[in-house]
SEVO-813570 format. One record per residue: residue number from 1; x, y, z of N, C-alpha, C in turn. Coordinates in steps of 0.2 Angstrom, whole numbers, plus 5000, padded with zeros to 4 digits. Each point is the difference from the previous one (the first is absolute). Example, Ala and Ser with C-alpha at 12.3 -4.5 7.8 and 13.67 -1.06 7.14 Angstrom:
2
(1; (5066; 4972; 5039); (4996; 5006; 5000); (5004; 5006; 5000));
(2; (4998; 5005; 4996); (5004; 5006; 5001); (4996; 5005; 5003));
This chain:
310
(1; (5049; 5203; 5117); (5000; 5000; 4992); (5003; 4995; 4997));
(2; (5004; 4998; 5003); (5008; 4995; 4997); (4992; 4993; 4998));
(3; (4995; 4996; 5008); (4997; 4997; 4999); (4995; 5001; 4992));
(4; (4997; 5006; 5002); (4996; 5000; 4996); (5003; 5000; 4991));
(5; (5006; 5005; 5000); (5004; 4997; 4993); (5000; 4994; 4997));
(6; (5003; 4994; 5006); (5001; 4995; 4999); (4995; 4993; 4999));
(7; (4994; 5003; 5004); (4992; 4998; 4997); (4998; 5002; 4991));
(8; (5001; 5006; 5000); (4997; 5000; 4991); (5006; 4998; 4997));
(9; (5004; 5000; 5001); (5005; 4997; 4997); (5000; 4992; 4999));
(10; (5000; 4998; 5005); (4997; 4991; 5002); (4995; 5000; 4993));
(11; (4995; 5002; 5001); (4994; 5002; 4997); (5000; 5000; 4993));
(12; (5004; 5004; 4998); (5000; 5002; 4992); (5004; 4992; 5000));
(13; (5004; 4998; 5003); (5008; 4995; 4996); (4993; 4994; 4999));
(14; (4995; 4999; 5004); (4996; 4993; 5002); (4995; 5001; 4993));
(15; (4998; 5007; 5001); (4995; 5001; 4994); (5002; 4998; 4993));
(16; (5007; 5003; 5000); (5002; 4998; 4993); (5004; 4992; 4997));
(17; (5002; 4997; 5006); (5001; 4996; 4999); (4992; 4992; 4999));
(18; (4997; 5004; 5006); (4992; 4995; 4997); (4998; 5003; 4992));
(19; (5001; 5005; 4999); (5000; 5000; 4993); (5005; 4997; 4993));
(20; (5005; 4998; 5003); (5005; 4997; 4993); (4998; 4993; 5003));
(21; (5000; 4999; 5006); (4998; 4990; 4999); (4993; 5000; 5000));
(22; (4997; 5001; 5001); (4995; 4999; 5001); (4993; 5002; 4994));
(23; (5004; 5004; 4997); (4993; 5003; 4995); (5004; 5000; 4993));
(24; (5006; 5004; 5000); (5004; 4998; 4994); (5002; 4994; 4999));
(25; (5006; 4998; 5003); (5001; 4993; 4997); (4994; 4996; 5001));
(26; (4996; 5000; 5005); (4993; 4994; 4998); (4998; 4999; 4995));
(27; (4999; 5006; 4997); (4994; 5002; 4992); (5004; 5002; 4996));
(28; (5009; 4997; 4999); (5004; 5002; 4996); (4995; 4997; 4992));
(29; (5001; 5007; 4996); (4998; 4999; 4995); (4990; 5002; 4999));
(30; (4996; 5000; 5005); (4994; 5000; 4999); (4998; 5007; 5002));
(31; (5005; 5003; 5004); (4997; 5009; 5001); (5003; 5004; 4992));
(32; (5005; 4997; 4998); (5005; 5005; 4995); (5004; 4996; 4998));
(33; (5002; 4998; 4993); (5006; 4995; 4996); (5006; 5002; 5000));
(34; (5005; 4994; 5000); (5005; 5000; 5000); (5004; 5007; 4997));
(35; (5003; 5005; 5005); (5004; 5006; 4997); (5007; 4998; 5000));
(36; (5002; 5007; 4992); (5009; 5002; 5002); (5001; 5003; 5008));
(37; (5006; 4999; 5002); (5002; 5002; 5006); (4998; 5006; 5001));
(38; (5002; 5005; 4997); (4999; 5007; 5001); (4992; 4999; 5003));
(39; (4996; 4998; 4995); (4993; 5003; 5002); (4995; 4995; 5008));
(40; (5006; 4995; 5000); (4999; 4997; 5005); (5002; 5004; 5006));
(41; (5006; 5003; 5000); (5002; 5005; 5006); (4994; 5006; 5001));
(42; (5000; 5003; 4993); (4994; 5005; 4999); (4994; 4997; 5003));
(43; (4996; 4995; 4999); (4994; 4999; 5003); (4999; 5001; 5007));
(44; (5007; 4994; 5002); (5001; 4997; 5008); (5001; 5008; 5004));
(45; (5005; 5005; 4996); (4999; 5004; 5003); (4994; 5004; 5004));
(46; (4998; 5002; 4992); (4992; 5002; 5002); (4995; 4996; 5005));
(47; (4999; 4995; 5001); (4998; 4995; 5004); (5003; 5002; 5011));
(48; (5006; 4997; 4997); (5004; 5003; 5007); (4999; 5006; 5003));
(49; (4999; 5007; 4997); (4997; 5007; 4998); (4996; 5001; 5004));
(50; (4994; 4996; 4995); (4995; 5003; 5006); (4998; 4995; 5007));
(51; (5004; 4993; 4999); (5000; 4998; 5007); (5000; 5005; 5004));
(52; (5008; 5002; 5000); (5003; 5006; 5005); (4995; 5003; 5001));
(53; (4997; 5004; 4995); (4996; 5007; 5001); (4994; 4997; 5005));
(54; (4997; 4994; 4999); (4993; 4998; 5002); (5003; 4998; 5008));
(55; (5005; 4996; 5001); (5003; 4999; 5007); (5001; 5008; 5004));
(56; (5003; 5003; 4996); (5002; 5007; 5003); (4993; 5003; 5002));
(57; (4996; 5000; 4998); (4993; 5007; 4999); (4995; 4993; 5005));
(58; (4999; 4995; 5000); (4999; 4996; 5004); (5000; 5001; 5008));
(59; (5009; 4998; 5001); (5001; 5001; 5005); (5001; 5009; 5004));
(60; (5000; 5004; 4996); (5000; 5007; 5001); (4991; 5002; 5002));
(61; (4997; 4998; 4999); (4991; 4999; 5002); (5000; 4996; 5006));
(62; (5004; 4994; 5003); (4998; 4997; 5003); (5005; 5005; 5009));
(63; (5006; 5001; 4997); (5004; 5003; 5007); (4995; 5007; 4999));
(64; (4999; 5002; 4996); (4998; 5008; 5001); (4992; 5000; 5005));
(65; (4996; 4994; 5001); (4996; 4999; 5001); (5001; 5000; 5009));
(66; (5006; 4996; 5000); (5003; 5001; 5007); (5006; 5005; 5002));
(67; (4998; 5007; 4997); (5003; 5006; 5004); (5008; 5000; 4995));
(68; (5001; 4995; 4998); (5008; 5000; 4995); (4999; 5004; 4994));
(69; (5003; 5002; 4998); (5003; 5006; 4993); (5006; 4995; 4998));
(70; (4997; 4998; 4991); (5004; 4999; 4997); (5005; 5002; 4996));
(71; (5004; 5002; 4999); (5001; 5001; 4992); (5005; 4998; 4998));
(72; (4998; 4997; 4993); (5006; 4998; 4993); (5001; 5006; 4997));
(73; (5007; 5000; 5000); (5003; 5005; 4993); (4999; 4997; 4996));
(74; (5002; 5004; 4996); (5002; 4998; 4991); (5007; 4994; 5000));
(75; (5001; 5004; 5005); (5008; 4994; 5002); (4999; 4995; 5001));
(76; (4994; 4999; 5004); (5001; 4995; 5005); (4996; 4995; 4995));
(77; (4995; 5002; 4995); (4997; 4997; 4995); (5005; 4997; 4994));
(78; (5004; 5003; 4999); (5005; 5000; 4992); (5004; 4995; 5004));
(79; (5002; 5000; 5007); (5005; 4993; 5003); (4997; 4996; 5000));
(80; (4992; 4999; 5003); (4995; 4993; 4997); (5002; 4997; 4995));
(81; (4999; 5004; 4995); (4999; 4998; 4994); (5006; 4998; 4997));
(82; (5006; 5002; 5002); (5006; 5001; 4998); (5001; 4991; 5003));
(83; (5000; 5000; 5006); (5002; 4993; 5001); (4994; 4994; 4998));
(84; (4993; 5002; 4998); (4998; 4995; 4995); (5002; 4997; 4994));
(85; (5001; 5006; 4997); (5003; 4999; 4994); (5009; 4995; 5001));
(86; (5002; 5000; 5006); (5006; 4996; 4999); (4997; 4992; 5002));
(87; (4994; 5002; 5005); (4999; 4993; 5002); (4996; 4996; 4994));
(88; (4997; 5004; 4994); (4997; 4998; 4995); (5007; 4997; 4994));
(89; (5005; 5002; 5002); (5005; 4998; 4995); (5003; 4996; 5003));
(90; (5001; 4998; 5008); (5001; 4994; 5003); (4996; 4994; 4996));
(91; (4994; 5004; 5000); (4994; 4993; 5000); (5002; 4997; 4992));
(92; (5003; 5005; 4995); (4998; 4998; 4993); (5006; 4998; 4999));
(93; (5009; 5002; 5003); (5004; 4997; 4998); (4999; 4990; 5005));
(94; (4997; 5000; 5005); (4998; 4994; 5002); (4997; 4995; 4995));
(95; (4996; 5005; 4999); (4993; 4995; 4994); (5008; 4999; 4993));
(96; (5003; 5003; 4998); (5004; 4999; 4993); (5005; 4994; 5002));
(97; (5002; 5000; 5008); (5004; 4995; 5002); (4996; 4993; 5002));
(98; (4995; 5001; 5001); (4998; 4994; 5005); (5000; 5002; 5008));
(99; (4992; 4998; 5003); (4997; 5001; 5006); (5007; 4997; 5006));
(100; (5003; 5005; 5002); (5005; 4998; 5005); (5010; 5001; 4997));
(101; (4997; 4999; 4994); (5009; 4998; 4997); (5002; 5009; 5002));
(102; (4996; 5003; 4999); (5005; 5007; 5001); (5003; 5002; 5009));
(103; (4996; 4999; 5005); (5004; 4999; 5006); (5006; 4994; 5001));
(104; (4998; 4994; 4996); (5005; 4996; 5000); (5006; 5000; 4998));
(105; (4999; 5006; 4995); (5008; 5003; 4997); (5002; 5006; 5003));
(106; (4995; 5002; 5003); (5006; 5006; 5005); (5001; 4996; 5006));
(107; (4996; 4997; 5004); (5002; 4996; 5007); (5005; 4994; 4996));
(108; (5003; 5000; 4995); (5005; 4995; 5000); (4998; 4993; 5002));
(109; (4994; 4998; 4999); (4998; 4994; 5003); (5002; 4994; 4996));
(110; (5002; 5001; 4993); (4999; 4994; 4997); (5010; 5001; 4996));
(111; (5004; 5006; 5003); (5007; 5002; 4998); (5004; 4992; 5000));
(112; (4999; 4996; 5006); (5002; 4993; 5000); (4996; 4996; 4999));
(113; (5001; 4997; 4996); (4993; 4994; 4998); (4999; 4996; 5007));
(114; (4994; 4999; 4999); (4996; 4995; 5007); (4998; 4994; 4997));
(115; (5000; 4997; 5005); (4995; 4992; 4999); (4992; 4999; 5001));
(116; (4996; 5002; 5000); (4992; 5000; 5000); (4995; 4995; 4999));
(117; (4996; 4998; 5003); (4995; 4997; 4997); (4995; 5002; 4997));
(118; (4996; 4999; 4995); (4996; 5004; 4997); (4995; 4995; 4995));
(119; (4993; 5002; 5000); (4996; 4996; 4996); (4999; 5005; 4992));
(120; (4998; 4998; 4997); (5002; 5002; 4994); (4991; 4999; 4995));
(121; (4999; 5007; 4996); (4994; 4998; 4996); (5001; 5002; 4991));
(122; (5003; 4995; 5000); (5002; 5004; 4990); (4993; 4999; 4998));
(123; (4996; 5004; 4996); (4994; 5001; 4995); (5004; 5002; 4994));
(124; (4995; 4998; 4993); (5003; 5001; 4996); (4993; 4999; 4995));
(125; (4999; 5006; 4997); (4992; 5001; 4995); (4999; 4993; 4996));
(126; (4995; 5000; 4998); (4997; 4992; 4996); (4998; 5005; 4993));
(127; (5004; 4996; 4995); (4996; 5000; 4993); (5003; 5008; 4998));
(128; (5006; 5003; 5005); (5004; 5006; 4997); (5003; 5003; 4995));
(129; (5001; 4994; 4996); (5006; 5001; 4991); (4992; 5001; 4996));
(130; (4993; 4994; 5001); (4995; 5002; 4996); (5000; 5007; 5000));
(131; (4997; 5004; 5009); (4996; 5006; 5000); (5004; 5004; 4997));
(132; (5008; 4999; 5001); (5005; 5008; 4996); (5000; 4999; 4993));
(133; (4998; 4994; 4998); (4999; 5000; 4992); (4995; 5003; 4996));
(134; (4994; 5001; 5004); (4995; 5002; 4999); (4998; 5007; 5002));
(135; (5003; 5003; 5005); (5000; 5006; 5003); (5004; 5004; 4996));
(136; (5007; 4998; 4999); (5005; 5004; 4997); (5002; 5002; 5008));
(137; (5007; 5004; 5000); (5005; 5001; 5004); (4998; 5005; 5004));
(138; (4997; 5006; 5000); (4996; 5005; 5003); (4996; 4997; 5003));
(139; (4996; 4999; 4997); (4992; 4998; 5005); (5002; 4992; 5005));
(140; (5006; 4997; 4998); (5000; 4994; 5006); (5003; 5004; 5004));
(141; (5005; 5004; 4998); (5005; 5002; 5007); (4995; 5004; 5006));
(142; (4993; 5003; 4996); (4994; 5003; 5005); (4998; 4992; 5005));
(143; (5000; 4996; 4993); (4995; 4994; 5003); (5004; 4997; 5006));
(144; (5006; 4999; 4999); (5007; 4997; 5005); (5000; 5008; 5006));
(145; (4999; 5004; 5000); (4999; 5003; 5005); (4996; 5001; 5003));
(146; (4993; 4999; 4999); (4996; 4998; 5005); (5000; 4994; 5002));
(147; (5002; 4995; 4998); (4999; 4992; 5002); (5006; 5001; 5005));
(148; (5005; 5003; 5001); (5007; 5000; 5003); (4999; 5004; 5007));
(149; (4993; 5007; 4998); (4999; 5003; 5006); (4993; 4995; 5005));
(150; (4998; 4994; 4997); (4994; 4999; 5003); (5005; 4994; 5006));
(151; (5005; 4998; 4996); (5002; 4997; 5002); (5007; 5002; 5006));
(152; (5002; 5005; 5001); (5003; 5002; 5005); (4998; 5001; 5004));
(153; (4993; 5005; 5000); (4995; 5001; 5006); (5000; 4994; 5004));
(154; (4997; 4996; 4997); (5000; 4992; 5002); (5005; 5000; 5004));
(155; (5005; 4999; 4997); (5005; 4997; 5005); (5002; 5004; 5005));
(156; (5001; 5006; 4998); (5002; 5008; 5009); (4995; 4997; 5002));
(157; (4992; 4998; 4999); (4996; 5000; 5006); (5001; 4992; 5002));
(158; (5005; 4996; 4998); (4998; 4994; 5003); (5008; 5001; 5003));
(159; (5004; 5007; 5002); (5006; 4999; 5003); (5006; 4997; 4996));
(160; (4997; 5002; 4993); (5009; 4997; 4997); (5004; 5005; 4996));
(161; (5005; 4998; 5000); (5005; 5005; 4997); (5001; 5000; 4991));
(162; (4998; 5004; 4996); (5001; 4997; 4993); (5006; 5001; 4998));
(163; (5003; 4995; 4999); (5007; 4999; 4998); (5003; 5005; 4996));
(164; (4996; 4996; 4993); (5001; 5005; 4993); (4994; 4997; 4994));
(165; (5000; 5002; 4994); (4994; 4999; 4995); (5007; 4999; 4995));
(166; (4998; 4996; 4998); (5005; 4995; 4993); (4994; 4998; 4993));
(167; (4998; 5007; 4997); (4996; 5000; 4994); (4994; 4999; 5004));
(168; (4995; 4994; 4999); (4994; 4998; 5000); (5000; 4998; 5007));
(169; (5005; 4998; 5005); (5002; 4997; 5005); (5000; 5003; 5006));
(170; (4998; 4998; 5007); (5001; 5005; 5005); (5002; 4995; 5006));
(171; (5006; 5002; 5004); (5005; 4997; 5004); (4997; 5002; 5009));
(172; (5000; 4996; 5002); (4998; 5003; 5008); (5004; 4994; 5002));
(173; (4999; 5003; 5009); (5002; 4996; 5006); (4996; 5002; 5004));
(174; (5002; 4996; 5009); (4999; 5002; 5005); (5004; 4997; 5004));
(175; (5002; 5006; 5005); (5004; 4995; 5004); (4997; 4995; 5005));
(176; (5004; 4994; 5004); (4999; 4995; 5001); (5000; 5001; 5006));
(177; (4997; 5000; 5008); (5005; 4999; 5005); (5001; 4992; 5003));
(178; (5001; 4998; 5004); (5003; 4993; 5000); (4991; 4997; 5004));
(179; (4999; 4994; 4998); (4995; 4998; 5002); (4994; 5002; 4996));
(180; (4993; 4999; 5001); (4995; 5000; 4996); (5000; 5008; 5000));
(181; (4998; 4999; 4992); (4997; 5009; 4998); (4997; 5000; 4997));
(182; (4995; 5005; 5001); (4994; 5003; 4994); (5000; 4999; 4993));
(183; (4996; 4999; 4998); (4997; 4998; 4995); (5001; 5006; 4994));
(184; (5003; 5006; 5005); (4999; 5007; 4993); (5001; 4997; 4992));
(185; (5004; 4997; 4998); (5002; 4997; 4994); (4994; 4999; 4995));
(186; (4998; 4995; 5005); (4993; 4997; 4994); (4996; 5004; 5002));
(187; (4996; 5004; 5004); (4997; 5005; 5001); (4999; 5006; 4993));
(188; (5009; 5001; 5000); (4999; 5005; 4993); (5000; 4998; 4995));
(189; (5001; 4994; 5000); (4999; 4997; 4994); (4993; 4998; 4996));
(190; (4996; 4999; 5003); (4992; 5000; 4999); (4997; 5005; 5002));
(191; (5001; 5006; 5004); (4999; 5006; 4999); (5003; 5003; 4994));
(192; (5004; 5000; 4997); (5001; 5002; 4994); (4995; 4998; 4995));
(193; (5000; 4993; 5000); (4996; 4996; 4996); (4992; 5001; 5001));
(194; (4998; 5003; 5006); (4994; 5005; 5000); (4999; 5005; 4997));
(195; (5007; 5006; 5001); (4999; 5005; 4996); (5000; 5000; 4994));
(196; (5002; 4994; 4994); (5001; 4998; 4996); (4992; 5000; 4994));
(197; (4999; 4996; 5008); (4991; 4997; 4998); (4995; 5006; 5001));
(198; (5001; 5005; 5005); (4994; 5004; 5002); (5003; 5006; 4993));
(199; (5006; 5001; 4997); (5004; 5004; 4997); (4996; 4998; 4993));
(200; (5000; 4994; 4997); (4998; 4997; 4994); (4995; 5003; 4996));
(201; (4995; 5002; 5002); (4996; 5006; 4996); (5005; 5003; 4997));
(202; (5001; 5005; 5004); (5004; 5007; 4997); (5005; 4998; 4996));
(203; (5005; 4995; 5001); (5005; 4999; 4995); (4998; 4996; 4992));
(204; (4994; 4998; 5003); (4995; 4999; 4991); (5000; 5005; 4997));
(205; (4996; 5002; 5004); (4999; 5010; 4997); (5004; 5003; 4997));
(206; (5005; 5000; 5004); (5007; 5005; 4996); (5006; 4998; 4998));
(207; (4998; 4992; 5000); (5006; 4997; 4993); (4997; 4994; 4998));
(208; (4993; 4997; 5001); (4999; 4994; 4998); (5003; 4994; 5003));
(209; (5003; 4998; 5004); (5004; 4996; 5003); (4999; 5000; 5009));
(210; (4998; 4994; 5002); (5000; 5002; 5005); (5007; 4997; 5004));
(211; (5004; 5002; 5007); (5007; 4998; 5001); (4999; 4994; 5004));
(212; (5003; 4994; 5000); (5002; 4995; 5004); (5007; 5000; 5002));
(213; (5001; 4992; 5004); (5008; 4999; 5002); (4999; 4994; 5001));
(214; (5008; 4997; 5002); (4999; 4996; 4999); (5008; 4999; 5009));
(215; (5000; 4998; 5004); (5005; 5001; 5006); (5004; 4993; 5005));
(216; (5005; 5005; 5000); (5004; 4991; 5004); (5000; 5004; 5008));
(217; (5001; 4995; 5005); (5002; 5003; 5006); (5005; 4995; 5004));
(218; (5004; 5003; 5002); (5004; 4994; 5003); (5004; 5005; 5008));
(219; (5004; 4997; 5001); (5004; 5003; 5006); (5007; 4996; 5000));
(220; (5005; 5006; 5006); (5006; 4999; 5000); (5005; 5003; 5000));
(221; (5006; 4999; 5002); (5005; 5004; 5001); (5002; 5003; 4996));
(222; (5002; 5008; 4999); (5004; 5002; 4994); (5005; 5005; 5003));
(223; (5003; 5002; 4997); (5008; 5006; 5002); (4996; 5007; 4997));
(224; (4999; 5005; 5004); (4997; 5006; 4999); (5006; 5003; 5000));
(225; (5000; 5005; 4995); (5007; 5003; 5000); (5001; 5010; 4994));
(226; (5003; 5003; 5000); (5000; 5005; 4995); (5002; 4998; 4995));
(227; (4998; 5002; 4992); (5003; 4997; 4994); (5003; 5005; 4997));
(228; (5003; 4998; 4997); (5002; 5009; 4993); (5003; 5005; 5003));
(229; (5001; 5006; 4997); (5007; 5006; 5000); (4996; 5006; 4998));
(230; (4999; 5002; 4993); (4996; 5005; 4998); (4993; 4997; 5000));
(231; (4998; 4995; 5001); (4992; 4998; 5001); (4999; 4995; 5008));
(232; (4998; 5002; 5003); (5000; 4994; 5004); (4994; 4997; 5001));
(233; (5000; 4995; 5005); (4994; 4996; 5000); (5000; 4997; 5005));
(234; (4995; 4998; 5005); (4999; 4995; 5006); (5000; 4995; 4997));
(235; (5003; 4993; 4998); (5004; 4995; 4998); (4996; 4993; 5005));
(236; (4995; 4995; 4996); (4999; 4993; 5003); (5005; 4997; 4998));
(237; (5002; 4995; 5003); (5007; 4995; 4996); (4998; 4996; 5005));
(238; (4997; 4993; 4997); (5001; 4994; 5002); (4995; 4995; 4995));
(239; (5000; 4992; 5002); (4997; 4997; 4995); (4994; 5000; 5004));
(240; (4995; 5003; 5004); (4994; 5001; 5002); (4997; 5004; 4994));
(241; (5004; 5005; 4997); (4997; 5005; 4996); (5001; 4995; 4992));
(242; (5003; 4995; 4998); (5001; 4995; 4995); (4992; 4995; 5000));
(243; (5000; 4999; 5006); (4993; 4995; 5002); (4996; 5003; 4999));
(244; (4999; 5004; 5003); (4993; 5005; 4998); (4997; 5001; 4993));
(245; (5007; 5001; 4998); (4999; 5003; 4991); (4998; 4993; 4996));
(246; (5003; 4995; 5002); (4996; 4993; 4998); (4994; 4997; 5003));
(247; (4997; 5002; 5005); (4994; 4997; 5002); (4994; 5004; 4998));
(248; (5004; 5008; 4998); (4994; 5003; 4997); (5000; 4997; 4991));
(249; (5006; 4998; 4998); (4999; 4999; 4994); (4998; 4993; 4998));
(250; (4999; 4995; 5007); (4996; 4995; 5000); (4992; 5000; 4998));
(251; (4998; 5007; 5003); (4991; 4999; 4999); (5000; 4999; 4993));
(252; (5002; 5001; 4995); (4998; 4998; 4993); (5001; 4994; 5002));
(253; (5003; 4996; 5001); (5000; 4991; 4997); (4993; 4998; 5004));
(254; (5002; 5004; 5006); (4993; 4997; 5005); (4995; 5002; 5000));
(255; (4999; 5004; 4994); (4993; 5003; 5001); (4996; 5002; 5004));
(256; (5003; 5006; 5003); (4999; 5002; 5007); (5002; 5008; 5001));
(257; (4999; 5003; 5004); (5000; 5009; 4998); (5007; 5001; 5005));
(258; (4995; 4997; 5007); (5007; 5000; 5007); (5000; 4995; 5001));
(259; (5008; 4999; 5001); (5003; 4994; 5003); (5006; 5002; 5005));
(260; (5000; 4997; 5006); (5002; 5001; 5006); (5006; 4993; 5002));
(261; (5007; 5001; 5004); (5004; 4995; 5001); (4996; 4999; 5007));
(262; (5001; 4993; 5002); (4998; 4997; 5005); (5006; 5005; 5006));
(263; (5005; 4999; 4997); (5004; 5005; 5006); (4998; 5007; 5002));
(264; (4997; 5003; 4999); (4996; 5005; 4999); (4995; 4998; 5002));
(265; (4996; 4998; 5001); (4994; 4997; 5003); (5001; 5001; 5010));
(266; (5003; 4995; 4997); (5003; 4996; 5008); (5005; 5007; 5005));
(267; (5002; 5006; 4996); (5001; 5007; 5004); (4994; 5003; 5002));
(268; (4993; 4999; 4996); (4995; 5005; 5005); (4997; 4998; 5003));
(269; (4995; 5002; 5004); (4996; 4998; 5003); (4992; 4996; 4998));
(270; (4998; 5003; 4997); (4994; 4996; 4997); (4999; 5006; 4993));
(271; (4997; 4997; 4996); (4997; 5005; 4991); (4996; 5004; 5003));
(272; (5000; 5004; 4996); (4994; 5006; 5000); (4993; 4998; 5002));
(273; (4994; 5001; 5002); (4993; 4996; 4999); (4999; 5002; 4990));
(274; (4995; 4994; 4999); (5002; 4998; 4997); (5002; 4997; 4993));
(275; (5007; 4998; 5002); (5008; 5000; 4995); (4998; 4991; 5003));
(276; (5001; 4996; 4995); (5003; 4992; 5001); (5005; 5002; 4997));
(277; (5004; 4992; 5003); (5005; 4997; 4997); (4998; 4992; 4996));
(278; (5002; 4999; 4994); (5001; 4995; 4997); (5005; 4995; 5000));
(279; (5004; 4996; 5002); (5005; 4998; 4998); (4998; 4997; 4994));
(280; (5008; 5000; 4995); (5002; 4999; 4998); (5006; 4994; 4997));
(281; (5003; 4999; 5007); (5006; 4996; 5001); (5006; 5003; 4997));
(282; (5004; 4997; 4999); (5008; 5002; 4998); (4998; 5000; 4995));
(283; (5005; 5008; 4996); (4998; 5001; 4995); (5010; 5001; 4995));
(284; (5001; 4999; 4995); (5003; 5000; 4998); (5003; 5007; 4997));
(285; (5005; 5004; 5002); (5000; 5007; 4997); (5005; 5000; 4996));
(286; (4999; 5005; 4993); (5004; 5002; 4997); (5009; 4999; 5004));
(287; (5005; 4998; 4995); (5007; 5004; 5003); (5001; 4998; 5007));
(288; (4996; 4995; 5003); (5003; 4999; 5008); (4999; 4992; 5001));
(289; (5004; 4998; 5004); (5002; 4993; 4999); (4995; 4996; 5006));
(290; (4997; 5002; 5004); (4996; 4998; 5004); (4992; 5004; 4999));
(291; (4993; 4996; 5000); (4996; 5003; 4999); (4998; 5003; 5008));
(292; (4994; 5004; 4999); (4998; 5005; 5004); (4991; 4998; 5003));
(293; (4998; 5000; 5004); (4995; 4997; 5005); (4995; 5004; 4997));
(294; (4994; 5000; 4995); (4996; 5007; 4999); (4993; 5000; 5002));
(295; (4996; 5006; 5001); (4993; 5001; 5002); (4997; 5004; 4995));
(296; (4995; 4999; 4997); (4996; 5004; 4995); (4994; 5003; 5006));
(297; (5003; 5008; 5001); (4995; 5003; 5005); (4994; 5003; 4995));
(298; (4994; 4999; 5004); (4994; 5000; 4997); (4996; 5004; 5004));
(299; (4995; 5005; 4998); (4994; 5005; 5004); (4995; 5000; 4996));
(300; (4995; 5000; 5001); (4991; 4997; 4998); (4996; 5007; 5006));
(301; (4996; 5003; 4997); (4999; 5002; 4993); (5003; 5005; 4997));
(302; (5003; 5004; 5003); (5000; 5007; 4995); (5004; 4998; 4992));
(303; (5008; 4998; 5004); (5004; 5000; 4994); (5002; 4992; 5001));
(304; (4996; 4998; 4992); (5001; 4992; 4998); (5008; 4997; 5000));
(305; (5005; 4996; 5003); (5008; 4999; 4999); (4999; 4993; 5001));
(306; (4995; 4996; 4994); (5002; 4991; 5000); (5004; 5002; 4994));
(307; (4997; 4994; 4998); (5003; 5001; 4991); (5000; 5005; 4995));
(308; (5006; 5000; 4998); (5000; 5006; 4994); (4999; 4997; 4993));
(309; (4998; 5002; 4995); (5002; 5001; 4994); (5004; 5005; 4997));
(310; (5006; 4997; 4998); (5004; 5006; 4996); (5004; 5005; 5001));
């Protein structure tokens, strides 16, 4: 019986887990809009619920077929549930911290700052000061939350960590290992810019405005480290996270959506299919006394990123 326990058991943990990555977060926002926490525990719970039940009465059909007698108490149903609901408030104090930061602060991982290499994707909305002018403060903070959710997707599924959201602004990384590495960076970054595009309808619809960006990418060492006292933070500290912030705020001069350092280049393996690279040449930044190597990344057809207006 211990086997077969730890068969439904297995069973339920797998079931409901392919249900939060896989069908929740996937369609975050498409099956049911953004809730207050409570009702997000309330739904999740309900959801998790009947997993249990459909797992339980499942597999109670399947052993009973083979001469086994099942039975769940009421006990054994309410401790299901009971530990759903803790693993649903794991999942939700995770999502309020950032994908990863909440094991990172109990495993003490980041208590002594580290050295790290890391590539980096700042985005930052195009045309933002117009649309909240026009929207007024409610309806952009709607508008800014879904441009912010299309765009995290994006990046969990291209493997990155999101830093933090600074107004209209959204911060990622990825860590580096030594030698060539994948392309996830720019990956999510034109998958966003997919989302963006195949999303464009609906944000006409519902506010008039369709969302764009405008993004820097670059790579580099930084000091990962804990920040704060009463608030804390997983803390980037290096001039990696200063360049980035200038080469995204280079696509204005260059008229250009993304632009990418050649250092950063020269870490991965090859671009997405495809992503071109443009060079540029040395480019002059803001606030930094030597210029920077740059690439105007570009994809044809879905989502246009030559020149911009504006």
């Amino acid at each position: 019986m211990f086997v077969v326990g730890a068969f439904i058991g297995g069973s339920t943990g797998a079931a409901i887990i392919s249900l939060e990555i896989f069908v929740l977060r996937r369609n975050a926002g498409a099956f049911f809009p953004r809730l207050p926490f409570l009702a997000y525990l309330g739904l999740r719970v309900l959801l998790y619920a009947g997993v249990v039940l459909l797992v339980a009465a499942v597999m109670n059909w399947l052993f009973t077929r083979d001469g086994l007698v099942i039975n769940m108490s009421r006990a054994d149903i309410v401790a299901s549930i009971a530990i759903s609901v803790c693993t649903i408030l794991l999942f939700g104090i995770n999502d309020l911290l950032g994908p990863g930061v909440l094991f990172a602060f109990v495993a003490g991982r980041y208590y002594y700052p580290r050295l790290e290499e890391r590539a980096f994707l700042f985005i930052d909305m195009r045309s933002s000061t117009a649309i909240a002018e026009s929207l007024g403060e409610v309806r952009f903070l709607a508008f800014l939350n879904r441009f912010v959710t299309d765009l995290s997707l994006a990046i969990l599924e291209g493997g990155g960590e999101i830093h933090k959201n600074v107004g209209d602004e959204v911060i990622s990384s990825w860590k580096l290992a030594a030698g060539p590495n994948e392309a996830g960076c720019v990956r999510a970054c034109f998958s966003a810019l997919d989302r963006l595009v195949e999303g464009g309808p609906a944000y006409e619809r519902d506010f008039g405005f369709r969302a764009d960006f405008r993004a820097g990418l670059h790579c580099g060492p930084v000091v990962v480290g804990e920040l704060g006292f009463i608030k804390k933070e997983i803390a980037l500290i290096g001039d990696a996270m200063n360049t980035t912030q200038r080469i995204q705020d280079a696509c204005r001069e260059a008229d250009c959506r993304v632009l990418a350092s050649a250092a950063l280049l020269d870490r991965i393996v090859a671009l997405p299919a495809g992503v071109t690279a443009r060079a540029l040449g040395p480019t002059p930044m803001r606030g930094k006394d030597q210029s920077v190597a740059l690439y105007a990344l570009e994809a044809m057809p879905l989502h246009p990123t030559g020149p911009m207006n504006g």
